[in-house]
C-alpha positions as CSV (number, residue, x, y, z in Angstrom):
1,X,-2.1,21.5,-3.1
2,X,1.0,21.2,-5.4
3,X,0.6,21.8,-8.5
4,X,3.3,21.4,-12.0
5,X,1.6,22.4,-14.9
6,X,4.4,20.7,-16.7
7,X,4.2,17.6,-14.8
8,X,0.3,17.9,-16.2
9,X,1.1,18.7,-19.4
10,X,3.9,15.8,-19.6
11,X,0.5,13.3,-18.0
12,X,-1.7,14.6,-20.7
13,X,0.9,14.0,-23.5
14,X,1.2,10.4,-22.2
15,X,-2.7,9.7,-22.0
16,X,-2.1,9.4,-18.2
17,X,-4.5,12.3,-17.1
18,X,-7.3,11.6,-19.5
19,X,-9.3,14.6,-18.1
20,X,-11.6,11.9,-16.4
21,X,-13.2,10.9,-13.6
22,X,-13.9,7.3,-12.3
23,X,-17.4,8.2,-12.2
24,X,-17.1,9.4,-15.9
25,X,-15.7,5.8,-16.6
26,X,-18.3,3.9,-14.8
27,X,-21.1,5.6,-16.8
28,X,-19.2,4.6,-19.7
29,X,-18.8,0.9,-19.1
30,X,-22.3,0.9,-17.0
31,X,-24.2,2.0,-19.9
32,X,-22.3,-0.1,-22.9
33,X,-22.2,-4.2,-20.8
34,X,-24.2,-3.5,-17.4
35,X,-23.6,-7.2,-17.1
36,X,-19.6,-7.7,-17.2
37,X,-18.8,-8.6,-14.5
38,X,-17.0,-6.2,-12.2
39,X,-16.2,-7.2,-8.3
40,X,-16.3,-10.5,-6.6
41,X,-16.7,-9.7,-2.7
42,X,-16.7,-13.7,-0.9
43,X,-20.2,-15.4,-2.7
44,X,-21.4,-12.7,-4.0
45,X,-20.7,-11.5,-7.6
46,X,-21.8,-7.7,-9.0
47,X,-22.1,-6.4,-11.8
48,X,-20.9,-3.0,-13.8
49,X,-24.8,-2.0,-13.6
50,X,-25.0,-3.3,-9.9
51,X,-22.4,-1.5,-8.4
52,X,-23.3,1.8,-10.6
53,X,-26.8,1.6,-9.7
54,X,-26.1,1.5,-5.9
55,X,-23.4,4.1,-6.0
56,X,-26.3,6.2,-8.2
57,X,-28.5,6.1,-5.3
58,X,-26.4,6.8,-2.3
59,X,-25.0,9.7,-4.2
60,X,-28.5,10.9,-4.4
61,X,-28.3,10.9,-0.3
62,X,-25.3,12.6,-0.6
63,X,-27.3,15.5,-2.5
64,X,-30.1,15.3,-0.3
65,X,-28.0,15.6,3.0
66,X,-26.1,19.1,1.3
67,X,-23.1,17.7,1.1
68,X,-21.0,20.1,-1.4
69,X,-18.1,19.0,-3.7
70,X,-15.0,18.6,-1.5
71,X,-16.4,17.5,1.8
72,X,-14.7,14.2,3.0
73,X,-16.6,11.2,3.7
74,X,-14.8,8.1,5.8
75,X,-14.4,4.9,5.9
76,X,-13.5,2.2,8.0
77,X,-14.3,-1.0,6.0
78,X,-13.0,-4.3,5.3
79,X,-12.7,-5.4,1.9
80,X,-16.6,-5.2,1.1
81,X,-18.4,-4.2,-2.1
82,X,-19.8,-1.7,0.0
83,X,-16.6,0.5,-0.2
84,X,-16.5,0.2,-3.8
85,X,-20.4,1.7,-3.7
86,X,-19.0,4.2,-1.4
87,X,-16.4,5.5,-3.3
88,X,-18.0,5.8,-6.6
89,X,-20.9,7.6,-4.5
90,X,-18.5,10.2,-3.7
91,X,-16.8,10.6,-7.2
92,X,-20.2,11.3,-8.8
93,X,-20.6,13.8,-6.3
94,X,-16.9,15.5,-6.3
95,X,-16.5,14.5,-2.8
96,X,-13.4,13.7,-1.1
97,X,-13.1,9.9,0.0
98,X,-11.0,9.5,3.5
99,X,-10.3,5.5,3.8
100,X,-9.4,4.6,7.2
101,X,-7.0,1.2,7.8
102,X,-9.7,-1.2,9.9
103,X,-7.3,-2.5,12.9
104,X,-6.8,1.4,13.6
105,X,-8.7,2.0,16.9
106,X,-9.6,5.1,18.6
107,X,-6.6,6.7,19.4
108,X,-5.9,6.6,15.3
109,X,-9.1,7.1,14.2
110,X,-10.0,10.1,16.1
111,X,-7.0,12.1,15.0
112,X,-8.0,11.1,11.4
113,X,-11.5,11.7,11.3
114,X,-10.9,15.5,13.5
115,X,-8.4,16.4,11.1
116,X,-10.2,15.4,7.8
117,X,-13.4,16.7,9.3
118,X,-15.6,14.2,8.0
119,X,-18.9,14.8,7.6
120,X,-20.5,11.0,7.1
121,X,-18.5,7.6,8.4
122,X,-19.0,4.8,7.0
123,X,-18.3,1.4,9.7
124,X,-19.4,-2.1,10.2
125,X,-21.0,-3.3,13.4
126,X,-18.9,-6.2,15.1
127,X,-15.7,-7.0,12.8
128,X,-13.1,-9.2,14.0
129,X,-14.6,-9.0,17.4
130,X,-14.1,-5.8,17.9
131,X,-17.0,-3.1,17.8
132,X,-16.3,-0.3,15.4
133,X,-19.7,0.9,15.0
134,X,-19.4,1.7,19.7
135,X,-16.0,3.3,18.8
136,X,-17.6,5.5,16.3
137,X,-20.5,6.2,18.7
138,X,-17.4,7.6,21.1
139,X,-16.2,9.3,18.7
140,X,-18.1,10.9,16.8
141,X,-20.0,13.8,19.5
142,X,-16.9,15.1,19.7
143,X,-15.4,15.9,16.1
144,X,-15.2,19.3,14.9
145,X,-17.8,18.9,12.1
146,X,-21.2,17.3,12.5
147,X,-20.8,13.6,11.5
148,X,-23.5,10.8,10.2
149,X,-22.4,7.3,11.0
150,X,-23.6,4.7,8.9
151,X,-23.5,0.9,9.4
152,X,-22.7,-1.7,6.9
153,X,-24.4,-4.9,7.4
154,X,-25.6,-4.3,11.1
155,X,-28.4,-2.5,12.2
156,X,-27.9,-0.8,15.1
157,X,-30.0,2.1,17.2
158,X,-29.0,5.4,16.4
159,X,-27.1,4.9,13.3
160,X,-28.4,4.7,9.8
161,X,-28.2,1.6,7.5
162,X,-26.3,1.4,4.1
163,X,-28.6,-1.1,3.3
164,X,-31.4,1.5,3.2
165,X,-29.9,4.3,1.5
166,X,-29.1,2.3,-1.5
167,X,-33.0,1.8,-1.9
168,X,-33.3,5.4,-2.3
169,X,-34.0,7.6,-5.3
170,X,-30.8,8.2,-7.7
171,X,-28.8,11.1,-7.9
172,X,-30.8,12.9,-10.4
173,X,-28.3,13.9,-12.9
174,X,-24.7,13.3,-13.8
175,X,-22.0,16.1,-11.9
176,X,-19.4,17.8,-13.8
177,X,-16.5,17.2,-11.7
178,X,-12.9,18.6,-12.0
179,X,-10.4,15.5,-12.5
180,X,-7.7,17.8,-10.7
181,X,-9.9,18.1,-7.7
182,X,-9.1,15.7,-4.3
183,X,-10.3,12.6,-4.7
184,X,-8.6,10.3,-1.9
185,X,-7.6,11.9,1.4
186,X,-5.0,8.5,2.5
187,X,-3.4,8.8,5.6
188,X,0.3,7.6,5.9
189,X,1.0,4.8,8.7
190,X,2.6,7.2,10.9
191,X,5.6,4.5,12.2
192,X,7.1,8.6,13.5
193,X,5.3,11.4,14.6
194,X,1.6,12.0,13.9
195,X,0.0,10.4,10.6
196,X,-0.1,12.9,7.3
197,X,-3.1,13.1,5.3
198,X,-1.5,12.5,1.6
199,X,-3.7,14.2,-0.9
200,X,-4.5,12.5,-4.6
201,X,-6.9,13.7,-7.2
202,X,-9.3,11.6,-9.9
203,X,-6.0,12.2,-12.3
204,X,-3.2,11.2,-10.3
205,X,-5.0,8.0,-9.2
206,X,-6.4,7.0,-12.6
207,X,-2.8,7.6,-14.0
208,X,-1.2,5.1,-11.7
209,X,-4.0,2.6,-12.6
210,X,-3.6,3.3,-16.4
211,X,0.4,2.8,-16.5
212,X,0.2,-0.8,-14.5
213,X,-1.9,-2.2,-16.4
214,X,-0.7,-1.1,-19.6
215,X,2.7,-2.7,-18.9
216,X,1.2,-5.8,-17.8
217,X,-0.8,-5.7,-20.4
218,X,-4.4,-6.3,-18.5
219,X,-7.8,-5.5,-19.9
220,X,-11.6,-7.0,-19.1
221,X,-10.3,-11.0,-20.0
222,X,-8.4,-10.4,-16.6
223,X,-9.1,-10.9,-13.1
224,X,-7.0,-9.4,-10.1
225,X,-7.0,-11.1,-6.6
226,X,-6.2,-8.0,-4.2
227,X,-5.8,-9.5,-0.5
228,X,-4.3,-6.0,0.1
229,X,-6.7,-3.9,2.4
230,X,-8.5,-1.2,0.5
231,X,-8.2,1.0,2.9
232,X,-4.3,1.2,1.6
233,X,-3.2,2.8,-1.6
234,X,-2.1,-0.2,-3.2
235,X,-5.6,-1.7,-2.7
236,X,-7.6,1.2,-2.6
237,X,-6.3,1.4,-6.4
238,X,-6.2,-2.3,-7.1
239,X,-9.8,-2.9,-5.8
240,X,-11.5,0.6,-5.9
241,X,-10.0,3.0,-9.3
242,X,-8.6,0.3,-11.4
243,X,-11.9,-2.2,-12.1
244,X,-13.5,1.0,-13.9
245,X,-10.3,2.9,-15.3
246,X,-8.8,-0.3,-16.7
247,X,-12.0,-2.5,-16.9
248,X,-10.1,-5.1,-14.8
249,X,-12.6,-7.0,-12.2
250,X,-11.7,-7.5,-8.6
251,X,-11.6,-10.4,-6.5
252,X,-11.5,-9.5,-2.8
253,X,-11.0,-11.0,0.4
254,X,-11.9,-9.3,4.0
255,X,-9.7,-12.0,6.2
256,X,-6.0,-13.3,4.7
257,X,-6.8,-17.0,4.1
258,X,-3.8,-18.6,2.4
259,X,-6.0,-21.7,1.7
260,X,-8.7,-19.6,1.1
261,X,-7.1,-17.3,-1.3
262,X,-5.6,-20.4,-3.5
263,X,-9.2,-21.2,-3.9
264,X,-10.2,-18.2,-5.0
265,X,-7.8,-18.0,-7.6
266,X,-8.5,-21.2,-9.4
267,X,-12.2,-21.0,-9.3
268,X,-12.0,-17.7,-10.1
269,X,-9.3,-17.8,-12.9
270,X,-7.3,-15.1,-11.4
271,X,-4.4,-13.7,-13.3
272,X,-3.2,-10.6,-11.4
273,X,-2.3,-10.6,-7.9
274,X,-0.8,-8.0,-5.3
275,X,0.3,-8.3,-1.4
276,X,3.2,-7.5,0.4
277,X,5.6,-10.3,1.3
278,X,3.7,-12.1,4.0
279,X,1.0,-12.8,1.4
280,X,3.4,-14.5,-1.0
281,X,5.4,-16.2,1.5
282,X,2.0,-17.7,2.6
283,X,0.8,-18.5,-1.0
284,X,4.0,-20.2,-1.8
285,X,4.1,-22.1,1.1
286,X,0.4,-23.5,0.8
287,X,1.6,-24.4,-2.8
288,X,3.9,-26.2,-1.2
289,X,1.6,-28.2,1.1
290,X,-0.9,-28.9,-1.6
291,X,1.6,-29.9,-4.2
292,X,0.0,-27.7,-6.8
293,X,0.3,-24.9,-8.8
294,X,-1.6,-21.9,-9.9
295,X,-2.0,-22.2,-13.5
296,X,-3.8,-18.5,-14.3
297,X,-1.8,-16.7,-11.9
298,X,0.5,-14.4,-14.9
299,X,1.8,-11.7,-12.5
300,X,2.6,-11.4,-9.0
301,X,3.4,-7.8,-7.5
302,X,5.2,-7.7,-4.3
303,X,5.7,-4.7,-2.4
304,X,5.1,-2.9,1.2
305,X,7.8,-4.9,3.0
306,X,11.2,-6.0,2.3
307,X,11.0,-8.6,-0.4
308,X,14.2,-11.2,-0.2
309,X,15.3,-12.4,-3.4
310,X,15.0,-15.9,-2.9
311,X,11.3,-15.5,-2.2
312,X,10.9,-14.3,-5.5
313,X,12.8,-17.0,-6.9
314,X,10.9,-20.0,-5.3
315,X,7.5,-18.5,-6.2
316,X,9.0,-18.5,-10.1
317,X,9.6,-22.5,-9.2
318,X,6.1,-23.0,-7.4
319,X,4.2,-20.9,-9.8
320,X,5.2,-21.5,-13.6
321,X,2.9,-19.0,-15.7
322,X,3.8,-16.6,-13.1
323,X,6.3,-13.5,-13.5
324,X,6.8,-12.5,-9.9
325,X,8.5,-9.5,-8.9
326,X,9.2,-7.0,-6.5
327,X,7.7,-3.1,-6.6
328,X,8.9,0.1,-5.0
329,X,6.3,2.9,-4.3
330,X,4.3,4.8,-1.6
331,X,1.2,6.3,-0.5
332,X,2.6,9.7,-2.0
333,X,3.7,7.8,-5.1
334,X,2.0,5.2,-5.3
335,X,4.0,2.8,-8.2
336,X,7.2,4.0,-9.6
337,X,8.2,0.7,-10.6
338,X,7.1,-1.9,-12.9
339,X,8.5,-6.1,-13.4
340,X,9.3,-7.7,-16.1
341,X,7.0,-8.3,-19.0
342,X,8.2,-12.2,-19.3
343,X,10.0,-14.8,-16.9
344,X,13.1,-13.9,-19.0
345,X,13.8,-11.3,-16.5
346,X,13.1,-13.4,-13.6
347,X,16.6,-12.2,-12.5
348,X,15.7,-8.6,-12.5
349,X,12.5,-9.3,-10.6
350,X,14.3,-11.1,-7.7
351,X,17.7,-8.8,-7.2
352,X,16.1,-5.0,-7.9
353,X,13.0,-3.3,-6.7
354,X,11.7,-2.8,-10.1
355,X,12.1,-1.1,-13.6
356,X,12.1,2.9,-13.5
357,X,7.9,3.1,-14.8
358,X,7.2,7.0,-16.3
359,X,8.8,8.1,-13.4
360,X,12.2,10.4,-13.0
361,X,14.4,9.6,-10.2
362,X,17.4,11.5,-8.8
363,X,19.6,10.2,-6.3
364,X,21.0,12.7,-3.6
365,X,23.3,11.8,-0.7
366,X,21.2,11.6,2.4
367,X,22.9,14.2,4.4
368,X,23.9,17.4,1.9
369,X,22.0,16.6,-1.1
370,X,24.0,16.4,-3.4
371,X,23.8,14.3,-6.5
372,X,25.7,10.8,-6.1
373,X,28.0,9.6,-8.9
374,X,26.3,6.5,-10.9
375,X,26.0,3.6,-8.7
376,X,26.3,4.7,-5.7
377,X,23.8,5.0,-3.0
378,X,21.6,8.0,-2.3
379,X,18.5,8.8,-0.8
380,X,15.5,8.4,-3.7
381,X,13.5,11.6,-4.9
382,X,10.6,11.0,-7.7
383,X,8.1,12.8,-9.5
384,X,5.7,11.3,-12.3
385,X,2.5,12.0,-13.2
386,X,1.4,9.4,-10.3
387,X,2.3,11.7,-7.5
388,X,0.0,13.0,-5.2
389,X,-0.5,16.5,-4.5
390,X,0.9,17.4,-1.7
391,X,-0.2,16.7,2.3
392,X,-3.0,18.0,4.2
393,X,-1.2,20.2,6.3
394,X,0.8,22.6,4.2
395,X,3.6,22.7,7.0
396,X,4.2,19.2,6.0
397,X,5.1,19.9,2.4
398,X,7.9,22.3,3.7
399,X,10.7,19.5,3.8
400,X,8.7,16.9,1.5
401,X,10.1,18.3,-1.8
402,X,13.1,20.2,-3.6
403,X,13.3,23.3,-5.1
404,X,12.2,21.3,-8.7
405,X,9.2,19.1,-7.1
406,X,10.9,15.9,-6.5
407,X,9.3,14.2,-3.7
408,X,12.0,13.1,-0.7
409,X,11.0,9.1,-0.5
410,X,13.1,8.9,2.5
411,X,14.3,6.1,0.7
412,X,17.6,4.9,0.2
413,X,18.7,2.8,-3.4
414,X,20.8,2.9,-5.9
415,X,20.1,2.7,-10.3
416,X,21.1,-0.6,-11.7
417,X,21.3,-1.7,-15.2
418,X,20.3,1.9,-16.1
419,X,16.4,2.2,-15.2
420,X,16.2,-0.1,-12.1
421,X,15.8,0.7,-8.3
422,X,17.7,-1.3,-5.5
423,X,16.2,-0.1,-2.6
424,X,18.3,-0.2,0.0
425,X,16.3,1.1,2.8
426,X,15.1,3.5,5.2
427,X,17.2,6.8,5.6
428,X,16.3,6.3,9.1
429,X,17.8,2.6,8.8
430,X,21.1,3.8,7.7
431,X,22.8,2.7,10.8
432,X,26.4,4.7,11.6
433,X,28.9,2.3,13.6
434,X,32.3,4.2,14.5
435,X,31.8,6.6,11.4
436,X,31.1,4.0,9.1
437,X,27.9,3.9,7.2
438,X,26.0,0.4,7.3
439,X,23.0,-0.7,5.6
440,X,20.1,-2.6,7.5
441,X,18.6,-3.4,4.4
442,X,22.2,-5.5,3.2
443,X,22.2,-7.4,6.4
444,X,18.8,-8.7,6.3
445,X,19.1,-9.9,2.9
446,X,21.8,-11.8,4.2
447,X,19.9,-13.4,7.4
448,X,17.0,-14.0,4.7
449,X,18.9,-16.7,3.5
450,X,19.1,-18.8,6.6
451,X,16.4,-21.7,6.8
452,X,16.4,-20.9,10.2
453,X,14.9,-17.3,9.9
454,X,11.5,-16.9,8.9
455,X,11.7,-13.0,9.3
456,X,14.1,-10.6,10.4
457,X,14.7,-6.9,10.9
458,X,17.9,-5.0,11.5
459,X,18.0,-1.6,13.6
460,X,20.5,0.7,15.4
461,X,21.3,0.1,18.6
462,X,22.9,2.7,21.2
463,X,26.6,1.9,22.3
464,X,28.8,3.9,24.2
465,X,31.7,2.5,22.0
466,X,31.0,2.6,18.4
467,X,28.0,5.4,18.4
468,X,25.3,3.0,17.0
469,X,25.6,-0.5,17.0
470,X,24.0,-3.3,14.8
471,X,20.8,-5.1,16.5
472,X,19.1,-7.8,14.8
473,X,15.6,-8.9,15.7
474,X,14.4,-12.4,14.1
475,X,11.5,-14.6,14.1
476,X,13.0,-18.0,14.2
477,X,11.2,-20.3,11.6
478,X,11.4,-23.9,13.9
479,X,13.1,-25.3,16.8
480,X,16.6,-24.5,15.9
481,X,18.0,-21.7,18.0
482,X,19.0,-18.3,16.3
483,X,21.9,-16.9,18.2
484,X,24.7,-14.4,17.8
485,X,26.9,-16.9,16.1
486,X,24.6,-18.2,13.6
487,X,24.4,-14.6,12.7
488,X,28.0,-14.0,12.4
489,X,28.5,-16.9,10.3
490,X,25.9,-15.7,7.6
491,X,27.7,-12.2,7.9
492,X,30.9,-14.3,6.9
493,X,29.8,-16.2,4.5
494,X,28.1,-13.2,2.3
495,X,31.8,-11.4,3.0
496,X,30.4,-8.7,4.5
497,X,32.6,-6.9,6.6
498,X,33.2,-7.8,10.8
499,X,31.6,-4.5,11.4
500,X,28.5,-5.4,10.0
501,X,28.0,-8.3,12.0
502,X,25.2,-7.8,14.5
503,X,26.2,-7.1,18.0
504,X,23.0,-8.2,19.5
505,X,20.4,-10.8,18.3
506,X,17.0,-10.7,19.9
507,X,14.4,-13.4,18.8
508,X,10.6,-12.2,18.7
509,X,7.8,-14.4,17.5
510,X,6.6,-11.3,15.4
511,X,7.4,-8.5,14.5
512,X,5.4,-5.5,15.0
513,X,3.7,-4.0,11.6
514,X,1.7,-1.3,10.4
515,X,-1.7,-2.3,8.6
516,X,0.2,-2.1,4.8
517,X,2.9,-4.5,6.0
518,X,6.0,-2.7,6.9
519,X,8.0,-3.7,9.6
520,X,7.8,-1.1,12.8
521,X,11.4,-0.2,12.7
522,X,10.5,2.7,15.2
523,X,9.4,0.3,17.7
524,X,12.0,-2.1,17.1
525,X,15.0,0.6,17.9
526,X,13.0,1.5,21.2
527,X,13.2,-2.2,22.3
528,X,16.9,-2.4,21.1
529,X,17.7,0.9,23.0
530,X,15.6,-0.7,25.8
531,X,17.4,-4.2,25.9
532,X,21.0,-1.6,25.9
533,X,19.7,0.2,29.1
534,X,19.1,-2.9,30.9
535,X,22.5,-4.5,30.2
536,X,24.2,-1.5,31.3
537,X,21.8,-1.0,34.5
């Protein structure tokens, strides 16, 4: 693990590392209201003392199997109450929680599970259609550790239940467990090479938790709405640490509903939600449909995707109590950027990634290093207190940071108005055409704006001419064709220059994304190379 002692004594100076655990908060708030109200999973509503209790008792199965502090337990669940059981469990007993995305399959979760060396998984039966709790039976005899699968609501032969470990005695008494120690073993989507296991302990998390909702200013009178799987840092922290660090309850949902969702939040007076843009381009568009509005909804946080401007802006118009904006972070740090605190910034929200949130930033040009002069764009390092600690592997850390512990996002931006990120995109996006550097980021905002274009993505494209050439891949939004010179003409009309036109302009009717969101670029640059080999064949 990497460790700063003065990045920890700058967290402790801010309150962010309160020298806690979330299982130290939860026997806090357990034991003063029992009855507050703390998750909302479909019908069913929990309590503080509901979900402590539970967690109490299958940490007391934890004991009972041997398990010692720092053993990983998985999981591969939707967005039940049962995780939130599960991961409290773990934090009482100091053990390291491994949540693993639910469309991966067995390719995925094999790797995952061999490397972490879990020791329990937790699974449903039949989800989706598809049988997790088979694939685990496949997988499972051939891990390097000894592994327990357990079922969550399905009973099945060979397998434990959930349900009947939570009838069983409590964990007897509390655990002393060090708030630097793992908690969350998250690994990254993987869109290159094999997936890294990023490492965060109970600090690191709770401090991310503590800073967002201090700037939106949320406390117990809120509710958050977190469509976002769990089983990804935004909603593993959303759904799982922030409920007991911040006292904030959690709405969930285990299938994205747009209807169902706009339910949710009016009878459930929502006032926080998170998702990356395909949930708000949903939400806004069933707004639309219905004619309505939602009246509780105080803060939208966007993030995980490429967020156009104008998205932000219309979800301003259809929701009007709402301060939308767009966030830039990642599984290795999780939230470096905050919104606005009012609509008055509504601006801000819509044409930067964010406000700079306890978090240091240095730009560096992509290819040497070296610091770029104000304004201009660079690739994005960080460190704040928010950062994990390092990856699994220690090989991995090698490249991952500078000499002074700034983590390489692999990001590119630029600072704006002193303290806020444009993001720019990928380092790997920056496509070079004759020696010139061009943006894919810059080009889709500009296709964003066509009513014709419901998404798009821009990637390099091999050409024997220029090097790289400019290839865009869109999903067209009706009947109206999208072709090369409907492109061209939105590349004219921003200004851009000729040579950032797209050469090539492929429609798709998706386009392929990890679990979080993001758009596959990795796959799209193999079907743009692909599409160059067969014209040239």
């Amino acid at each position: 693990m990497r460790r700063s002692p003065a990045l920890a004594a700058l967290a402790a100076r801010r309150g962010e590392w309160a020298g806690r655990t979330v299982a130290d908060d939860a026997r806090a708030l357990a034991a003063a209201d029992p009855d507050r109200l703390h998750l909302i999973d479909g019908d069913l509503a929990l309590s503080r003392g509901q979900i402590h209790d539970r967690a109490l008792r299958l940490a007391g199965w934890f004991d009972a199997l041997g398990l010692a502090p720092g053993s990983v337990v998985s999981f591969q669940l939707p967005n039940w109450w049962e995780a939130a059981v599960v991961d409290l469990a773990a934090a009482m007993t100091g053990l390291v929680v491994n949540p693993v995305v639910p469309i991966y399959r067995e390719a995925e979760v094999r790797f995952m599970l061999g490397e972490a060396r879990s020791r329990v998984v937790f699974a449903p039966g039949v989800f989706r259609g598809f049988d997790h709790a088979a694939m685990m039976g496949r997988i499972l005899p051939d891990l390097p550790e000894e592994a327990v699968l357990v079922t969550a609501r399905a009973r099945l032969g060979g397998a434990l239940c959930l349900d009947d470990l939570l009838s069983g005695p409590r964990l007897a008494a509390p655990r002393k467990v060090d708030s630097d120690a793992v908690k969350l073993l998250m690994y990254t989507s993987g869109t290159t090479g094999r997936p890294k296991g990023v490492l965060h302990s109970h600090n690191t998390l709770s401090a991310d938790s503590l800073k967002m909702c201090r700037a939106m200013g949320l406390g117990t009178g809120d509710r958050t709405f977190s469509p976002s799987p769990l089983t990804h840092v935004s909603g593993y922290l959303w759904a799982l640490t922030a409920p007991w660090t911040c006292g904030v309850p959690v709405v969930t949902t285990d299938v994205w509903d747009a209807g169902a969702a706009f339910d949710a939040i009016c009878r459930h007076g929502c006032s926080f939600m998170l998702g990356a843009t395909p949930f708000l381009q949903d939400l806004v568009a069933e707004a639309a449909r219905r004619g309505e509005t939602l009246e509780t909804l105080r803060f939208f946080l966007c993030g995980g995707a490429s967020v156009p401007p104008g998205l932000i802006r219309e979800a301003a118009q259809r929701f009007p109590n709402c301060v939308p904006f767009r966030v830039f972070g990642a599984t290795e740090v999780p939230t470096m950027t905050a919104g606005p605190a009012s609509r008055a910034g509504l601006d801000l929200a819509a044409e930067t990634d964010g406000r700079l949130l306890g978090c240091e930033v240095r730009l560096v040009h992509p290819e040497t290093g070296e610091p770029v002069a104000d304004g201009e764009e660079g690739e994005i390092l960080a460190r704040e207190p928010s950062m994990a600690l390092g990856y699994a592997r220690p090989e991995d850390n090698e490249e991952a940071y500078d000499a002074d512990g700034f983590f390489r996002t692999g990001d590119l931006g630029r600072l704006v108005h002193g303290d806020h990120i444009v993001c720019t995109g990928r380092k790997k996006d920056l496509i070079i055409r004759a020696g010139e550097n061009i943006s894919a980021r810059e080009i889709e905002d500009v296709l964003f704006r066509s009513p014709r274009i419901a998404e798009a993505a821009v990637v390099a494209m091999p050409s024997a001419r220029t090097g790289e050439a400019v290839c865009a891949f869109v999903v067209p939004a009706g009947e109206e064709a999208v072709d090369l010179a409907h492109v061209a003409a939105l590349v004219g009309a921003a200004g851009l220059a000729r040579q950032k036109t797209p050469e090539r302009v492929i429609p798709v009717a998706e386009l392929p994304k990890t679990a979080s969101g993001k758009v596959r670029k990795d796959i799209l640059r193999g079907m743009a190379a692909a599409s160059r080999e067969e014209e040239t064949a």
